[in-house]
PyMOL commands that place a pseudoatom at each C-alpha (Angstrom):
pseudoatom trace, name=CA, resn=UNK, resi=1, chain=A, elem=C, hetatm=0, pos=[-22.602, -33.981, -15.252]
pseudoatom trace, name=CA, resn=UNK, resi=2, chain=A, elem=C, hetatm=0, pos=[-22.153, -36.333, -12.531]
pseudoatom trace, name=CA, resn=UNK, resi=3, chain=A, elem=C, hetatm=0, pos=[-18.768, -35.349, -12.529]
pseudoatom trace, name=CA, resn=UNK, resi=4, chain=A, elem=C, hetatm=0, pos=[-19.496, -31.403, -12.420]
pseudoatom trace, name=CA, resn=UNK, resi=5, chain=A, elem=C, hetatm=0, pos=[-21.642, -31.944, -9.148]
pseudoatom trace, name=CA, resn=UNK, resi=6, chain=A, elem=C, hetatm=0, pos=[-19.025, -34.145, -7.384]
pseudoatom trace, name=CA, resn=UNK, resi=7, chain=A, elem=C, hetatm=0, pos=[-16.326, -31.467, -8.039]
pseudoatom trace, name=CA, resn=UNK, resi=8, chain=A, elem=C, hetatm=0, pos=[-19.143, -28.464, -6.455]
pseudoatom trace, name=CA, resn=UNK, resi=9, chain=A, elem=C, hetatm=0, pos=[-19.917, -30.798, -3.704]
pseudoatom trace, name=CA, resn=UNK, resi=10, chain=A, elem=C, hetatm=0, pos=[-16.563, -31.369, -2.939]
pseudoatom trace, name=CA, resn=UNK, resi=11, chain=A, elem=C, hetatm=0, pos=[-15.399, -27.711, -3.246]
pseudoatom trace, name=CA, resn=UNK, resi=12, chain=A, elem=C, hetatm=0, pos=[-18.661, -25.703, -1.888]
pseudoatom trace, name=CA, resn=UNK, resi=13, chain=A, elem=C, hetatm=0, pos=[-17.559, -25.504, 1.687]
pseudoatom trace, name=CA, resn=UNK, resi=14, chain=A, elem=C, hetatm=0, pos=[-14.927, -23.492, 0.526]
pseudoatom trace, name=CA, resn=UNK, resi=15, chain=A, elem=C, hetatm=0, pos=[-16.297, -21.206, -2.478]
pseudoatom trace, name=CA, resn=UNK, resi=16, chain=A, elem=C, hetatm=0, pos=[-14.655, -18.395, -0.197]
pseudoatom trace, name=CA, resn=UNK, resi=17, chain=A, elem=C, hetatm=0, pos=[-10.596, -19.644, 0.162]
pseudoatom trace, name=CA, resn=UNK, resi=18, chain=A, elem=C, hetatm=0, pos=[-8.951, -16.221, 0.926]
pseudoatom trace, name=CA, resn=UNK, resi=19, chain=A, elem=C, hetatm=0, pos=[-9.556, -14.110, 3.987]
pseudoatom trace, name=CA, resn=UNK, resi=20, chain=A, elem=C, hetatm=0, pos=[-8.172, -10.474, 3.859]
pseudoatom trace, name=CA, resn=UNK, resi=21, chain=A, elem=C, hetatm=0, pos=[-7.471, -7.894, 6.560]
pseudoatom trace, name=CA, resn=UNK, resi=22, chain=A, elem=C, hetatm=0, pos=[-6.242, -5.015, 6.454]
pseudoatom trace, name=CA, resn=UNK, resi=23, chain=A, elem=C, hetatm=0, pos=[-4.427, -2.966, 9.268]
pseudoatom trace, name=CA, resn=UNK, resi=24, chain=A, elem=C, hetatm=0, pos=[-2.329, 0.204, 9.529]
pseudoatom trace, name=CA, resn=UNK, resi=25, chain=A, elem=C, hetatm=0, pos=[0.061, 2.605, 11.392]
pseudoatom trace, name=CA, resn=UNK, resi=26, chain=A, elem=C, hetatm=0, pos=[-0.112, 6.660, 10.092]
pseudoatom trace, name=CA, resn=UNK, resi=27, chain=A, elem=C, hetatm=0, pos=[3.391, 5.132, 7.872]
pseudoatom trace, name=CA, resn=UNK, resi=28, chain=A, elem=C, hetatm=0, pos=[2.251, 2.246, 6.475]
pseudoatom trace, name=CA, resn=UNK, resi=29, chain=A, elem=C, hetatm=0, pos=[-0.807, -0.101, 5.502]
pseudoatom trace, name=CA, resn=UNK, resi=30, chain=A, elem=C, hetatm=0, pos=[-0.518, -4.033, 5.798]
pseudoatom trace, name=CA, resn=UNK, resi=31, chain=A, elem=C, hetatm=0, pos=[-2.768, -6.361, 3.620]
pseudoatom trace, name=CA, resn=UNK, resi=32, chain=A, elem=C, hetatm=0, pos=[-2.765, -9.777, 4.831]
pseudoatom trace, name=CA, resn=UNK, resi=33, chain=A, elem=C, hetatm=0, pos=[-4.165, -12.583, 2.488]
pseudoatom trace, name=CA, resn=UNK, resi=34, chain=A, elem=C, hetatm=0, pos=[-4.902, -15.687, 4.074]
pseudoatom trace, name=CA, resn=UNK, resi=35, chain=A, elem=C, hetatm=0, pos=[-5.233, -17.944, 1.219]
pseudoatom trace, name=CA, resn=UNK, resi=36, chain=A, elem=C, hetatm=0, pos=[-6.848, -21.602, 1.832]
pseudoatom trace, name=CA, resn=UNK, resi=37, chain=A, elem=C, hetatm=0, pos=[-4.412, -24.800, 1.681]
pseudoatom trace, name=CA, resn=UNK, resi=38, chain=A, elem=C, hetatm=0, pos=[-4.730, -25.966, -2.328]
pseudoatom trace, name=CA, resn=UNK, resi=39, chain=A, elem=C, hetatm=0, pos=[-6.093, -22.694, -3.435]
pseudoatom trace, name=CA, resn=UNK, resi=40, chain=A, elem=C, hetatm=0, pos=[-3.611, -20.286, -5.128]
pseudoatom trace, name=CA, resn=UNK, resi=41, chain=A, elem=C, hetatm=0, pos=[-4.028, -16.050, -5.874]
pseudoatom trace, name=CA, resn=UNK, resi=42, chain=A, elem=C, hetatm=0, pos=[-2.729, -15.003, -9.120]
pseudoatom trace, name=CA, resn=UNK, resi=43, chain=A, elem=C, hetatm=0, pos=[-0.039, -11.950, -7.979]
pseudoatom trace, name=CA, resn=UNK, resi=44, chain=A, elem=C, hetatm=0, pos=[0.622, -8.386, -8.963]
pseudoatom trace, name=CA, resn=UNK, resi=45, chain=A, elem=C, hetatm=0, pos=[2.983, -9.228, -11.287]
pseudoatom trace, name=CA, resn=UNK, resi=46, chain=A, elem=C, hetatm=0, pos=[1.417, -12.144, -12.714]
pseudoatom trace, name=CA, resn=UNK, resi=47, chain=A, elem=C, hetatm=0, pos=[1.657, -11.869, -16.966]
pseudoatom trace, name=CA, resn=UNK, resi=48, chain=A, elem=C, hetatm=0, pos=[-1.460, -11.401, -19.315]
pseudoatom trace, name=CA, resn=UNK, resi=49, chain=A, elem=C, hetatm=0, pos=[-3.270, -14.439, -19.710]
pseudoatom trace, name=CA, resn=UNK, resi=50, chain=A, elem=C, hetatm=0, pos=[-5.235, -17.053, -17.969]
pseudoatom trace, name=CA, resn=UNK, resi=51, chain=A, elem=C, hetatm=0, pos=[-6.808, -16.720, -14.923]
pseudoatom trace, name=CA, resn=UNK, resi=52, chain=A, elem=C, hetatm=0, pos=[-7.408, -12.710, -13.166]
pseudoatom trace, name=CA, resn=UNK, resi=53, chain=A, elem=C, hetatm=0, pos=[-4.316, -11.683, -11.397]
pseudoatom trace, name=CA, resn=UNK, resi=54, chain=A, elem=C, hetatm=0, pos=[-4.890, -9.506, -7.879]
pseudoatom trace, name=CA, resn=UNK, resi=55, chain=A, elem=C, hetatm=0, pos=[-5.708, -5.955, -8.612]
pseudoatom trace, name=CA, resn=UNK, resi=56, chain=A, elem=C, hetatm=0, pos=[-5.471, -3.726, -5.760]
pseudoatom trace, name=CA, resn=UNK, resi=57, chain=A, elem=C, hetatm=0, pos=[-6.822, -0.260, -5.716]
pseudoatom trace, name=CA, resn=UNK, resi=58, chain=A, elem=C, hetatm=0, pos=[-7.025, 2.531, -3.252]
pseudoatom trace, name=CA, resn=UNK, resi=59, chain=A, elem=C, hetatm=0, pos=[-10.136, 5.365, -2.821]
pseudoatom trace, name=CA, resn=UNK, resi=60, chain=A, elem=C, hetatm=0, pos=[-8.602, 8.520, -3.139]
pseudoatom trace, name=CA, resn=UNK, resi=61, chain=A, elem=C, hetatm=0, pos=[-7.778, 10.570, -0.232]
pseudoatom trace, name=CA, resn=UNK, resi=62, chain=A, elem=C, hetatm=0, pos=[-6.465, 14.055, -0.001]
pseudoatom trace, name=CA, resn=UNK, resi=63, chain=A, elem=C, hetatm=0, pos=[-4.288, 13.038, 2.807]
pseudoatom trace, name=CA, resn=UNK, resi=64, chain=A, elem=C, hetatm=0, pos=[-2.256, 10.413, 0.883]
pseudoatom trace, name=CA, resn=UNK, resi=65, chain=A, elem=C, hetatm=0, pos=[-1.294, 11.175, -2.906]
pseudoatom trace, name=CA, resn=UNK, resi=66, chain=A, elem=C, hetatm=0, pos=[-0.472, 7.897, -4.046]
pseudoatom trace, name=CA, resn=UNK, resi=67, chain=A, elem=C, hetatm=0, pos=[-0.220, 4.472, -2.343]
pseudoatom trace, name=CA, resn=UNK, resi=68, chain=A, elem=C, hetatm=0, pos=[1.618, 2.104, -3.958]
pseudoatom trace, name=CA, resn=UNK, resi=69, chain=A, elem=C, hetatm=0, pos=[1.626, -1.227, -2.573]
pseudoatom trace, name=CA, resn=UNK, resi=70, chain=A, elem=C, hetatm=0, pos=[4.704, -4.133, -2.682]
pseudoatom trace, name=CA, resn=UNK, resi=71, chain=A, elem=C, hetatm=0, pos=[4.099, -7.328, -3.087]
pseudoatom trace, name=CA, resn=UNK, resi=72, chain=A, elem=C, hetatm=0, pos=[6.447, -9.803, -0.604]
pseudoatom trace, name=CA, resn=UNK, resi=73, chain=A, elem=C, hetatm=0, pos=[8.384, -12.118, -3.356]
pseudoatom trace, name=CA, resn=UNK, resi=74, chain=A, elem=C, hetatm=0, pos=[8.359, -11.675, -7.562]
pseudoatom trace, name=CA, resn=UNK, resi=75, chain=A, elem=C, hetatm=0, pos=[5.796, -15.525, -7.589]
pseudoatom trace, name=CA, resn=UNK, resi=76, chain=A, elem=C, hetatm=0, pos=[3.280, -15.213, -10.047]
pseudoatom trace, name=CA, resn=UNK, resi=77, chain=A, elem=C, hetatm=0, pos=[1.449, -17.455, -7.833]
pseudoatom trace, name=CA, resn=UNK, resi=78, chain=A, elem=C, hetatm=0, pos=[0.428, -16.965, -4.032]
pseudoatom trace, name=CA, resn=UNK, resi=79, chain=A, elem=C, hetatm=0, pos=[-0.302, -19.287, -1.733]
pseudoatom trace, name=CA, resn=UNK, resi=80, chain=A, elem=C, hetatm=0, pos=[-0.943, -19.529, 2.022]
pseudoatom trace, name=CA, resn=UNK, resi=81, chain=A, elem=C, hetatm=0, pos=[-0.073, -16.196, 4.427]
pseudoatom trace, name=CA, resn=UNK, resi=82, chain=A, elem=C, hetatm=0, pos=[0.879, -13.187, 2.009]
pseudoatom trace, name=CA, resn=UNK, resi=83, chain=A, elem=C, hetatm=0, pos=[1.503, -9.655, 3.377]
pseudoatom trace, name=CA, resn=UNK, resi=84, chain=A, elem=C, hetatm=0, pos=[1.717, -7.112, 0.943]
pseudoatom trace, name=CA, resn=UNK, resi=85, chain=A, elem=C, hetatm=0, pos=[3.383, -3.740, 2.973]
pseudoatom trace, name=CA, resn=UNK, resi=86, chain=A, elem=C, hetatm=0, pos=[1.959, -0.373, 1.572]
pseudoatom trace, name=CA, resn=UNK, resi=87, chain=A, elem=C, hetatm=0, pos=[4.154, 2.722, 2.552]
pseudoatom trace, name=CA, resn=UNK, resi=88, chain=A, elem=C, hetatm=0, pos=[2.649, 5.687, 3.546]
pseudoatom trace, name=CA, resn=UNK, resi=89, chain=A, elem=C, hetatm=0, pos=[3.071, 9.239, 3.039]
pseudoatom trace, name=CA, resn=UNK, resi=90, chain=A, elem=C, hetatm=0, pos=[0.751, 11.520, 4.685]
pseudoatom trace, name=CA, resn=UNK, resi=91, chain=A, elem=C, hetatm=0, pos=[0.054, 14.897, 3.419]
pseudoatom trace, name=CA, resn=UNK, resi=92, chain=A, elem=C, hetatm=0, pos=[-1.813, 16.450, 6.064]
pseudoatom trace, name=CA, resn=UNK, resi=93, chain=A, elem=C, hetatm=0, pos=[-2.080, 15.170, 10.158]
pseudoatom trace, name=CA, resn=UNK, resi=94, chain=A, elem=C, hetatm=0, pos=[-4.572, 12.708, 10.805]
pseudoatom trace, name=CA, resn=UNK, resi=95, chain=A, elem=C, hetatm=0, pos=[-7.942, 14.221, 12.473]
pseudoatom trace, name=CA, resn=UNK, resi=96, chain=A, elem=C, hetatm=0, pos=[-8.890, 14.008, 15.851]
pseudoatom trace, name=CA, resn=UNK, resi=97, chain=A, elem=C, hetatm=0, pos=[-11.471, 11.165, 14.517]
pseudoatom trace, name=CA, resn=UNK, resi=98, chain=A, elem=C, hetatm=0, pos=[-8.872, 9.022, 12.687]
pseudoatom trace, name=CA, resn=UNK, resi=99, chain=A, elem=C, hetatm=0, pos=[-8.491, 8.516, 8.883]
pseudoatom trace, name=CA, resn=UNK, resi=100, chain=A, elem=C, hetatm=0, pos=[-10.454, 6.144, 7.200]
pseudoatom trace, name=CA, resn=UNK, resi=101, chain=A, elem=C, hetatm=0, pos=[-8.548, 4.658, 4.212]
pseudoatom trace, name=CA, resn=UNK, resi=102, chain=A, elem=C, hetatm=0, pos=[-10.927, 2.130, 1.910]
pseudoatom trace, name=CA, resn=UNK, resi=103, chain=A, elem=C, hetatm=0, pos=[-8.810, -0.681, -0.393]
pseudoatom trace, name=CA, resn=UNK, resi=104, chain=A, elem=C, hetatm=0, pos=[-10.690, -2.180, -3.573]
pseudoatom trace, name=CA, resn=UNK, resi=105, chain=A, elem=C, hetatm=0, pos=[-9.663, -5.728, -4.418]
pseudoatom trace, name=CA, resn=UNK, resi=106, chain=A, elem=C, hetatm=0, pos=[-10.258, -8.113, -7.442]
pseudoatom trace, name=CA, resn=UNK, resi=107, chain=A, elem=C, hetatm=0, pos=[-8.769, -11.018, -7.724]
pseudoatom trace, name=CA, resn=UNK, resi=108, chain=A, elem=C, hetatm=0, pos=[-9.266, -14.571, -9.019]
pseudoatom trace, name=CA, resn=UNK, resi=109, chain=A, elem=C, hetatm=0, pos=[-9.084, -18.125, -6.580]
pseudoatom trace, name=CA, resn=UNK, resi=110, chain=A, elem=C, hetatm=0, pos=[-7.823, -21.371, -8.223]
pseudoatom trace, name=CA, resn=UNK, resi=111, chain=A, elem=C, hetatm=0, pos=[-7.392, -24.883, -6.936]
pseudoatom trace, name=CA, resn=UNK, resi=112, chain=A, elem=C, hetatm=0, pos=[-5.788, -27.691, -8.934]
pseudoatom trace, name=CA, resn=UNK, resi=113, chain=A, elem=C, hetatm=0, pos=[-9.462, -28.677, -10.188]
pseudoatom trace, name=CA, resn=UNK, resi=114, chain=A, elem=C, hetatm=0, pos=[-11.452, -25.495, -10.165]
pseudoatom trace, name=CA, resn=UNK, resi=115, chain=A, elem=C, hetatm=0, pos=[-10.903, -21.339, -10.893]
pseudoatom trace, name=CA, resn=UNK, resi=116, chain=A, elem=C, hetatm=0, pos=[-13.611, -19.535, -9.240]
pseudoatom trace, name=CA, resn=UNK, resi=117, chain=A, elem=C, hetatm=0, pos=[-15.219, -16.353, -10.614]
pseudoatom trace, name=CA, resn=UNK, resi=118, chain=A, elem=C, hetatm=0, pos=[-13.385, -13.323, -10.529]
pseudoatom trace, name=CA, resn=UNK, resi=119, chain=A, elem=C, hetatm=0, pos=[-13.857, -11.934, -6.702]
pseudoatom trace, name=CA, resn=UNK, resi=120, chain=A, elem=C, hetatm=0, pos=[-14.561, -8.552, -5.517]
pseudoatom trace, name=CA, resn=UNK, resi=121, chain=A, elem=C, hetatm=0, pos=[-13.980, -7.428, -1.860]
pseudoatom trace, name=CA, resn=UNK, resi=122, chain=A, elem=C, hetatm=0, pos=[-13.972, -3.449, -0.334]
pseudoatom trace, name=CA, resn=UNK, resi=123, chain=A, elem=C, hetatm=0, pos=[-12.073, -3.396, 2.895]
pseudoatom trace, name=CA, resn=UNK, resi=124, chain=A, elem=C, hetatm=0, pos=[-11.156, -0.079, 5.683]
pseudoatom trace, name=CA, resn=UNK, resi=125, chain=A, elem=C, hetatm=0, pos=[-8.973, 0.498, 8.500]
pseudoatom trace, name=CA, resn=UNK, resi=126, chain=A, elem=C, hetatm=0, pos=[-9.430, 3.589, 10.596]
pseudoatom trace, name=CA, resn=UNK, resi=127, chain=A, elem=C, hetatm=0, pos=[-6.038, 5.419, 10.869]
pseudoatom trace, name=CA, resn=UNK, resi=128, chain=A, elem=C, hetatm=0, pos=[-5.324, 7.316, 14.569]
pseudoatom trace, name=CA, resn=UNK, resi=129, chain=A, elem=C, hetatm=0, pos=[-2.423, 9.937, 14.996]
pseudoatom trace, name=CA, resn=UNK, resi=130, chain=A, elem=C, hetatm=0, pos=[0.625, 8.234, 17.076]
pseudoatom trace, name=CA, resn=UNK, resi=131, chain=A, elem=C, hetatm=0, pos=[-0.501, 10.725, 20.035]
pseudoatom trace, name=CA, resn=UNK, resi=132, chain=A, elem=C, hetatm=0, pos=[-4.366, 9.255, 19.852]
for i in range(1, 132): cmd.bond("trace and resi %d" % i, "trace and resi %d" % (i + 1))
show_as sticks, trace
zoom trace
C-alpha cells in the first residue's frame, strides 16, 4: 500500500504526459505529440496486446473523403516530439469562414513504473483558403 501511494505521489504531477496540437494548411494536417521525458505512446502500428496503442480518427467531412494519417518511423513505441503528417485532399474549396476539421484520439501513456488509463482527447484546427 505504502508502496502504491509513493508511486501516485511521485507520478501525480504528471497524470497528463502528452500534449497534442494540431495545425494545418488546405494540403495537409500536422499532429504533434509532445510526449513527457520517461513516458512512452504505444504507435499506430503497435501489435495486439498489452497496453492501448494510439487510435486516431477523423469526423467526417464532405470536403475531405478520407484522411489517412502517417506515422514518422515503423517504432512500436513513441517517445518525446512525434509528428504524424496527414495529406489532404480537398473535394470542394474551403468557405469564406474556413473549414473546421475535428481529430478523435485514444491512446494509452506508460512510464517504466506505471500505464495510465486509456486517454481520450477531441482536438480542431480551422482551415482558411491560401487566398484568405
Amino acid at each position: 500500500m505504502f508502496y502504491s501511494l509513493l508511486l501516485l505521489a511521485y507520478f501525480a504531477p504528471n497524470l497528463n504526459p502528452v500534449q497534442w496540437t494540431l495545425t494545418g494548411t488546405p494540403k495537409q494536417l500536422v499532429l504533434h505529440a509532445s510526449i513527457s521525458e520517461h513516458y512512452k505512446l504505444y504507435s499506430l502500428t503497435k501489435p495486439k496486446g498489452g497496453p492501448i496503442p494510439l487510435e486516431i480518427k477523423f469526423r467526417e467531412t464532405n470536403y475531405v473523403p478520407a484522411i489517412h494519417p502517417t506515422q514518422p518511423n515503423p517504432a512500436h513505441q513513441l517517445s518525446g516530439e512525434v509528428d504524424f503528417t496527414i495529406p489532404l485532399k480537398l473535394i470542394k474549396p474551403i468557405p469564406a469562414e474556413g473549414l473546421q476539421l475535428h481529430v478523435d484520439l485514444r491512446y494509452q501513456s506508460c512510464s517504466d513504473q506505471i500505464c495510465l488509463p486509456p486517454t481520450r482527447r477531441e482536438l480542431e484546427v480551422t482551415l482558411h483558403s491560401a487566398s484568405h
